[in-house]
N, C-alpha and C positions, 0 to 999 in steps of 0.2 A: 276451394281449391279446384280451379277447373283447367282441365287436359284435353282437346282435343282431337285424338289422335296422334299416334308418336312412332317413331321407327328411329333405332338408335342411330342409324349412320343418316339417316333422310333427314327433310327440315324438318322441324317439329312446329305446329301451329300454334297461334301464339295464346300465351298464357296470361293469365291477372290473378294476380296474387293480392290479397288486402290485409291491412293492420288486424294487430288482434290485441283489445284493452279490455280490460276487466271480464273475459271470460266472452268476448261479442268481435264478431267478425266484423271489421267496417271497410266503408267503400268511403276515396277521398275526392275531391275536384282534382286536385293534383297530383302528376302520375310519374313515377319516376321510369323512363324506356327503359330498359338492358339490351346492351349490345349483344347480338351473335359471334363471337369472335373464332366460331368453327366456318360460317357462311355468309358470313354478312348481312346488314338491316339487323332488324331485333327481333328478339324470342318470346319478348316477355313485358309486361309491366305489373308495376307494382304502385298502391295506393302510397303516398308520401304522404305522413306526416304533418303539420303544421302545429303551429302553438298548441291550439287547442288541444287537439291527440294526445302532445307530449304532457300536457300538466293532466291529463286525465287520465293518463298513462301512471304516472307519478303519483297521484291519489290513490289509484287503484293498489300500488305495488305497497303504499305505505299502509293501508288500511287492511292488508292481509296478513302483516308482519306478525301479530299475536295467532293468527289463528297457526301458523307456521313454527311459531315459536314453541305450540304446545303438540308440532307431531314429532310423531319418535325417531331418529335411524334406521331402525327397519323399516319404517315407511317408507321414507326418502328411499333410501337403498332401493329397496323395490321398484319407486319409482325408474331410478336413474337403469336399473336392468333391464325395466321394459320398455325405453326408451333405447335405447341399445338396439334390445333385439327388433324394435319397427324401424331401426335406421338400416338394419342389415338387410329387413323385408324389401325395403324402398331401393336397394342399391342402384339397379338397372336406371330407375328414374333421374338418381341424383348423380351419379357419372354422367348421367349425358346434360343435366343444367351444368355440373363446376365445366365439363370442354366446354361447354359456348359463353358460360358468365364469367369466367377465368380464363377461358383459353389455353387450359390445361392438358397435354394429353392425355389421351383415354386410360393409358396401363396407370399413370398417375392419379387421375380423379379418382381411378376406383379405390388406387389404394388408401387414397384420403379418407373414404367413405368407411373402410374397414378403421381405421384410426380414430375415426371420431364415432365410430359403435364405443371402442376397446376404452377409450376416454370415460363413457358412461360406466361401461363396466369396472373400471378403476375405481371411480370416484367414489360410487358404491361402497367396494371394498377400503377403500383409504377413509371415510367417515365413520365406516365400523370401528375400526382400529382406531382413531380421536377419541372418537368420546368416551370408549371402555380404557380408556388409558389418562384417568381424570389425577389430580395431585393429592395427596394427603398431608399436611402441613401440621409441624408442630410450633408451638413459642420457644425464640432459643435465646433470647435476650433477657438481662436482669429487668424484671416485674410482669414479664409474660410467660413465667414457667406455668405448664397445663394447659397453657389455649391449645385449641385444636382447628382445623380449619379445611373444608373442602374447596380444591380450586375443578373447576367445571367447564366445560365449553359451552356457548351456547351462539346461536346464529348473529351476524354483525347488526343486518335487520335488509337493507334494498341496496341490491347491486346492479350498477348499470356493465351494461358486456358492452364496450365500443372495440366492434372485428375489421379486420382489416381486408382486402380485396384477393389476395394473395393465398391462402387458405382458407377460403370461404366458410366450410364447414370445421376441418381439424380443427383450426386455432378456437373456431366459437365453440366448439367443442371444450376445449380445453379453460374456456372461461366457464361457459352455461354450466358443465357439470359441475365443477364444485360449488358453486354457488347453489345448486339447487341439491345437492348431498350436506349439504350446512345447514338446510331449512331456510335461504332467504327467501327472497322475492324478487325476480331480475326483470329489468328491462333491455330489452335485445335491441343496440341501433347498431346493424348491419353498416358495412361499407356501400355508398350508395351503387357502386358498378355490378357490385353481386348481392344481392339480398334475398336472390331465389334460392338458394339450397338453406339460407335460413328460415323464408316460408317455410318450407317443406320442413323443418325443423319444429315451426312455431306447429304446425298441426300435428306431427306427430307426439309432440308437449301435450296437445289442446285434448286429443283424445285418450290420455292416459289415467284412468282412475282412482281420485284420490286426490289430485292436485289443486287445490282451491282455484276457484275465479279471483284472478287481480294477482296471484302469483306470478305469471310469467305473462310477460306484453313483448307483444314484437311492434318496434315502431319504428320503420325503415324512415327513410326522407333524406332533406339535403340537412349538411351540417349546417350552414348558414342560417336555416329556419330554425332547428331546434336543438343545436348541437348546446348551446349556452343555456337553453331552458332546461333542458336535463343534466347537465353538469353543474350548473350553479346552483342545484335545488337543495333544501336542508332536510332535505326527505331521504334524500340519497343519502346513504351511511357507505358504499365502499365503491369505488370506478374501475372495472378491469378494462385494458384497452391496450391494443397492440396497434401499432402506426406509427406513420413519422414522428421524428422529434419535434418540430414546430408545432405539429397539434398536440404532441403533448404537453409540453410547456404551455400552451395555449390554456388546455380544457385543467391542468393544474391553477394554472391563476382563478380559473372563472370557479373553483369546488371548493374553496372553502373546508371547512373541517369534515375530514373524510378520510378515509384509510384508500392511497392509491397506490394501484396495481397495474405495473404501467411496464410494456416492454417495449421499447423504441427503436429507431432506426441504427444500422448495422457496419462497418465497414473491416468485416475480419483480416487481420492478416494471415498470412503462411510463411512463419520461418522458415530459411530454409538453409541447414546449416549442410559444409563439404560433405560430412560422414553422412548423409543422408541416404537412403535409397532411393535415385531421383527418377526410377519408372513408375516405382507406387507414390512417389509426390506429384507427380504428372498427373497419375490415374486418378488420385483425390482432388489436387486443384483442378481438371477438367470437371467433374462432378458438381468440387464446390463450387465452380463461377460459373459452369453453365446450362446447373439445370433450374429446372421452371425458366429460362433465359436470366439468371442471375435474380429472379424479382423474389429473393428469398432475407430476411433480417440477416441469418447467419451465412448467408452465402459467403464463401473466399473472394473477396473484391482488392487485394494487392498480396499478392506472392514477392516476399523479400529474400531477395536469393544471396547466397553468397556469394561474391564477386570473383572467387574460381570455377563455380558450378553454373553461371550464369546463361552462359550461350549453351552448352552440353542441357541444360533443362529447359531450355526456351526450345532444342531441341527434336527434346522427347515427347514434349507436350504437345506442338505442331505436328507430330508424328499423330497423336492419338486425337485430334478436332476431327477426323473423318467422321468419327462415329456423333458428332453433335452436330445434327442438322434440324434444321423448322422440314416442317410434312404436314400433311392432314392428321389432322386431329383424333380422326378417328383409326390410324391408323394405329397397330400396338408397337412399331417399330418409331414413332416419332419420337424424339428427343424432345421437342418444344416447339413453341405456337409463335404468336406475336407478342407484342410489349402490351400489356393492359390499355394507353391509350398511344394517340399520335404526340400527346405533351412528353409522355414517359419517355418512346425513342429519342425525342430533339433534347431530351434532360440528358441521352446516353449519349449524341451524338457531341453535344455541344461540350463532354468532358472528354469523350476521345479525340476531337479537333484541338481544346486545351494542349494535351498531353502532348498532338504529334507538334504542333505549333512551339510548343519548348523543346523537343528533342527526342520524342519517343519514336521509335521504329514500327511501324506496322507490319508485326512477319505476316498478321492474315485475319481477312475479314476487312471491318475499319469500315463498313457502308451497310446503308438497309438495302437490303434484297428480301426479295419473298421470293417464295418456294412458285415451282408452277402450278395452274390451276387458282391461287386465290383472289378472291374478287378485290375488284380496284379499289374497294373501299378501306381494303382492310390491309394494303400493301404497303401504304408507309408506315406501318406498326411494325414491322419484321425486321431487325437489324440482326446481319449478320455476328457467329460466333468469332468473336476478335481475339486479338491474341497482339501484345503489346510489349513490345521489350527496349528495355534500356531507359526505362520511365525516369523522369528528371525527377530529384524527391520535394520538386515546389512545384509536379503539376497537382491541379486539386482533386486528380479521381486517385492522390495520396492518401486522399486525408477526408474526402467527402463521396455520401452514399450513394452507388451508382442504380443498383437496382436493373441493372445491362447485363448479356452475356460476354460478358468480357474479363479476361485475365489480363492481368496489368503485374509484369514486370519488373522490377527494381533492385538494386543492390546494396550489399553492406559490405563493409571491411570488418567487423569486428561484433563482439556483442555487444558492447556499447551501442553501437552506431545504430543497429540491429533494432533495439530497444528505446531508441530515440526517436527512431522512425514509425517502430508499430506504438508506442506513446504517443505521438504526437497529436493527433485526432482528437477530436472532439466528443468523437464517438467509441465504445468501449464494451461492447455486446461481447463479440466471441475474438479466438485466436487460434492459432493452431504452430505447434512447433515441430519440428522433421529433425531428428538427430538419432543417430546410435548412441549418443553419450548419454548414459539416463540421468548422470548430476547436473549434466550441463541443460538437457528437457527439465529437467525438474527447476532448477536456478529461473529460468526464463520465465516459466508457468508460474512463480511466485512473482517475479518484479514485472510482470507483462500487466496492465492495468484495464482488466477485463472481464465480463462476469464470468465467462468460460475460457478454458485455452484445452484444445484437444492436444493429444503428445501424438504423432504420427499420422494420424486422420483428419478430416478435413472434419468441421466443428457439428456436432452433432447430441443431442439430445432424448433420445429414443419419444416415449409417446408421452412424458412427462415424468419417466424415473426421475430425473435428475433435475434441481434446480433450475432454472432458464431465466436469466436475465442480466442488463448493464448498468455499468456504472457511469461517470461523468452522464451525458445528454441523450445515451441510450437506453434508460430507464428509471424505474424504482421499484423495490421489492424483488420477487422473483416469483415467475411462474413453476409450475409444475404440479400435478393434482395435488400430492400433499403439501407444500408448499401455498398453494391457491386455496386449500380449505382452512388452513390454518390463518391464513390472511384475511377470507371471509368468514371467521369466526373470532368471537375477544370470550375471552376469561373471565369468568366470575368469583370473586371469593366469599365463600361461606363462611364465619367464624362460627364456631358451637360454643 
């Protein structure tokens, strides 16, 4: 882990970061760059992976499963707390890798950073609570009166964490810890654009007390080299992974019999019915569509407005875009950076040209601009905070994920219609409905076909209270620490 000198707002020099398999630092041929998305050029590289790495990766994590299987919860526990608190040690460092590997503003990275401490310390407490809460079972059928029987949890056995770019650290947070509060064995294959605050993750794993070698592997790379070797391996017993739906359905086909834990790509709606309060619908769908610039699974990506409250909240919502502008990174007043890549913008641009090309209105935005000051490299990545109304309900940024800062407008006559439109997609993550009428939020939140629907608020989660996950082609299972340790753990039954 070598650091050069560093100054949080200056450039920092560049860093290399290597694999770490069965307990040994390695250096590869092959280097994956990371962009600087606060400055431009790159900050960092990292050893990538190849075959060999990932099956050696794979041996390692398989061949430590007994010794993992015989530690206790208080050990893990421990574990997972002092991992926590050197994540909190490290803040300073890893706020300043998620602004340049995400592109994240600074008040944002840090607070991710405080998230994925709070994750450890969750998971901790949430594996306490499993396993001292085991089943007692009697025989209640005619010729099993007096059996008795202990049901138990015990670890799944090796869990691969595939994280996604977007919350570099939280989301792998939210994988890595319960997996390793369960007793597995995980292999870490970061998203290739950010895989630096997972280093920094893999070391402060690597010098924790207690944790066997071949327990935890970080093995960064491109997915095309080993994304299929470590998915289709029969070593692997469970897959956590957040990303698009097409790689999910992908690395489903290639896994084989395995327990997947799979939260996929996103296209929430926002009801949005007459009785509503449409300055705090404004205030929420600003929020949901445009912060991290929209590049969030649960982000609001089409506001269905009643078609009385239509123009009055295309409005209001226009009223409050002042406060969502791109800035320096380092700044604590920026709202948001650039789109992760130049492919990302021309995927946002090419759905807002869609839209206005059938009929939609541009009240504001609708073009990349970069802010002043950013270097030319990094200026077609910024697309401005859009704002979209009168949206035809056959353009496709209806119904497909934009991953943009952009609100996208549309209307209903009725709840039917309403419910035709937020069904329609393919996609079925989160939802959000806005009414005073609580039978009629409540009605909606049942027939809305989605793993979440918030009543009033834009869709949200907190740091894994609560279930997280979709139906139809935005998922399987559901995240959330207890939720994710119970999915990386199976039952045992004991008969006496």
């Amino acid at each position: 882990m070598e650091v050069q000198g560093r100054s949080m707002a200056t450039r920092i020099a560049q860093r290399r970061e290597r694999l770490y398999v069965d307990g040994e630092w390695l250096e590869t041929e092959d280097v994956l760059s990371v962009s600087d998305l606060a400055e431009g050029g790159a900050f960092a590289q990292v050893a990538a992976a190849g075959p060999a790495e990932a099956r050696a990766a794979l041996a390692a994590a398989h061949e430590s499963k007994p010794t993992l299987r015989e530690t206790t919860v208080v050990e893990r526990a421990t574990w997972c707390e002092s991992i926590a608190e050197r994540l909190r040690e490290r803040t300073e460092e890893l706020t300043e890798v998620i602004v340049r590997e995400a592109g994240k503003p600074i008040s944002s990275a840090r607070g991710e950073v405080e998230q994925a401490a709070e994750r450890f310390d969750r998971a901790a407490e949430e594996a306490r609570t499993i396993v001292s809460n085991g089943e007692y079972r009697e025989g209640s059928t005619a010729g099993h009166e007096g059996w008795q029987a202990i049901v138990k949890h015990e670890p799944i056995g090796a869990v691969l964490c595939i994280t996604p770019y977007n919350y570099p650290l939280a989301t792998t947070a939210l994988q890595v810890a319960p997996a390793i509060a369960a007793g597995n064995s995980v292999l870490l294959k970061p998203a290739s654009k950010t895989p630096i605050s997972s280093a920094i993750l893999t070391d402060i794993i690597a010098d924790v007390d207690g944790i066997p070698d071949g327990a935890f592997n970080f093995v960064p790379g491109e997915a095309s080299e080993i994304g299929d070797v470590l998915a289709g391996d029969d070593r692997i017993n469970a897959i956590a992974m957040t990303g698009s739906s097409g790689a999910g359905k992908h690395v489903a086909r290639e896994s084989g019999m395995v327990n997947l834990h799979m939260e996929l790509g996103g296209n929430a709606p926002a009801v949005v019915f007459d009785d509503a309060d449409l300055t705090d619908v404004a205030g929420n769908c600003a929020k949901g569509s445009f912060k991290y610039a929209g590049q969030r699974c649960s982000a609001i990506s089409r506001v269905l407005a009643h078609e009385s409250v239509h123009d009055d909240l295309v409005d209001i919502l226009d009223g409050q875009m002042d406060a969502w502008q791109a800035g320096d990174l380092f700044d604590e007043n920026t709202a948001f950076g650039p789109l992760i890549s130049v492919e990302q913008a021309d995927w946002v641009e090419e759905l807002v040209d869609d839209a206005v090309e059938k009929g939609a209105e541009i009240v504001r935005g609708g073009e990349r601009r970069a802010p002043e000051g950013v270097p030319d490299e990094l200026a077609d990545q910024f697309f401005e905070p859009t704002l979209l109304a009168n949206v035809p309900h056959d353009a496709r940024i209806v119904d497909e994920e934009q991953f943009g800062p952009i609100a996208a407008i549309t209307t209903f006559e009725d709840e039917a219609e309403a419910l035709e439109i937020a069904n329609g997609s393919d996609l079925a993550l989160d939802a959000a409905v806005f009414t005073s009428d609580y039978k009629r939020a409540m009605r909606m939140a049942e027939r809305i076909d989605a793993g979440a629907v918030r009543i009033n608020g834009a869709p949200s989660h907190g740091l894994g209270d609560i279930p997280f996950g979709g139906n139809k082609d935005s998922g399987i299972g559901r995240e959330g620490l207890d939720a994710s340790i119970h999915a990386m753990m199976r039952k045992k039954s004991i008969v006496l």
